[in-house]
C-alpha positions, 0 to 999 in steps of 0.5 A: 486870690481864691478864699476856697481851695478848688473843689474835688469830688472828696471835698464835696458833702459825700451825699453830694458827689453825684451830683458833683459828677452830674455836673462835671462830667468827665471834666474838671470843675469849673476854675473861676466865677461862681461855678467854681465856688457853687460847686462846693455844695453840688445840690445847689449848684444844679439848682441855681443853674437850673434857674439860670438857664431858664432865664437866660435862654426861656425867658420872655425877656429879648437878650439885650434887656437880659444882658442891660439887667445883668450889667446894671446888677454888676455895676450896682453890686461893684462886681468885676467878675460879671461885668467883666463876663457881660459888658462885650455880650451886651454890646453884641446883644445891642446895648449901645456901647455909650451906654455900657460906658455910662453905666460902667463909669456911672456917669449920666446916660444918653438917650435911652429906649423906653425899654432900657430907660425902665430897666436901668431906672428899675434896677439902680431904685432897688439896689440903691434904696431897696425898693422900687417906686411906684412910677418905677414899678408902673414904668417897667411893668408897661415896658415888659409887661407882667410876666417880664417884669418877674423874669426881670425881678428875678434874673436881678435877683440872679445875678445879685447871688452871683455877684455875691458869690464872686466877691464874697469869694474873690474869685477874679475875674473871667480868664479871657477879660476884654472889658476896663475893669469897673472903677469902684 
């Protein structure tokens, strides 16, 4: 259950409800997820979008690393509302679907791309210890090369704060749900 009541535009700081408007139009505000929490500070809420945006659809990053990145960040950060929102659009963007079953479960992996094996290894080092190796680091780096390993860094980062909006908040999980959910 919600922690938050949903958001109107009279609940919003008042210097904030244009940009409530701008955001929900002649809509509503968004039910679930971290859109629907976000818009309780509006300026923020477009800010992040912004960003969200970009790495999603400007990025140098192909879709089935960008979708293998957020999956990790879901399984790393036990968080059902994003896996749940990513694990069937992995699958569609190309990450095998033995693979979303071994991140989901935790257990070893298959075979893994060059690319993929970076990116899981990269991503499960910095959120189990907080940092990343070198051999880590250098593995990425050559994989996605330097302008791909800040998008990477950054849409982890991204989906981190999603992540800890949505279970932070409790928010569910996406209304049209076709992934087990995560054992955690």
């Amino acid at each position: 259950m919600a922690r938050l009541s949903p958001a109107t535009r009279d609940s919003v700081p008042e210097a904030q409800r244009d940009a409530f408007d701008e955001i929900v139009g002649s809509g509503s505000p968004p039910a679930n997820g971290p859109g629907s929490i976000t818009i309780h500070v509006p300026e923020a809420a477009k800010r992040a979008s912004a960003l969200n945006q970009y790495l999603r659809e400007e990025s140098s990053l192909p879709k089935k690393i960008q979708e293998l990145a957020m999956l990790v960040t879901a399984r790393e950060m036990d968080c059902q509302y994003v896996w749940n929102a990513h694990a069937a659009s992995a699958k569609a963007a190309g990450v095998a679907p033995e693979i979303v079953e071994a991140l989901r479960e935790g257990g070893e992996m298959p075979a893994l791309a060059p690319d993929e094996q970076a990116v899981i290894n990269y991503g499960q080092e910095f959120y189990r210890s907080h940092t990343v190796s070198s051999g880590g680091f250098q593995a990425a780096l050559e994989q996605l090369g330097k302008q791909g390993l800040v998008e990477l860094t950054m849409l982890m980062g991204n989906y981190a704060l999603l992540a800890f909006l949505v279970n932070a908040f409790d928010s569910g999980l996406p209304p049209q749900r076709t992934e087990p959910i995560l054992p955690v």
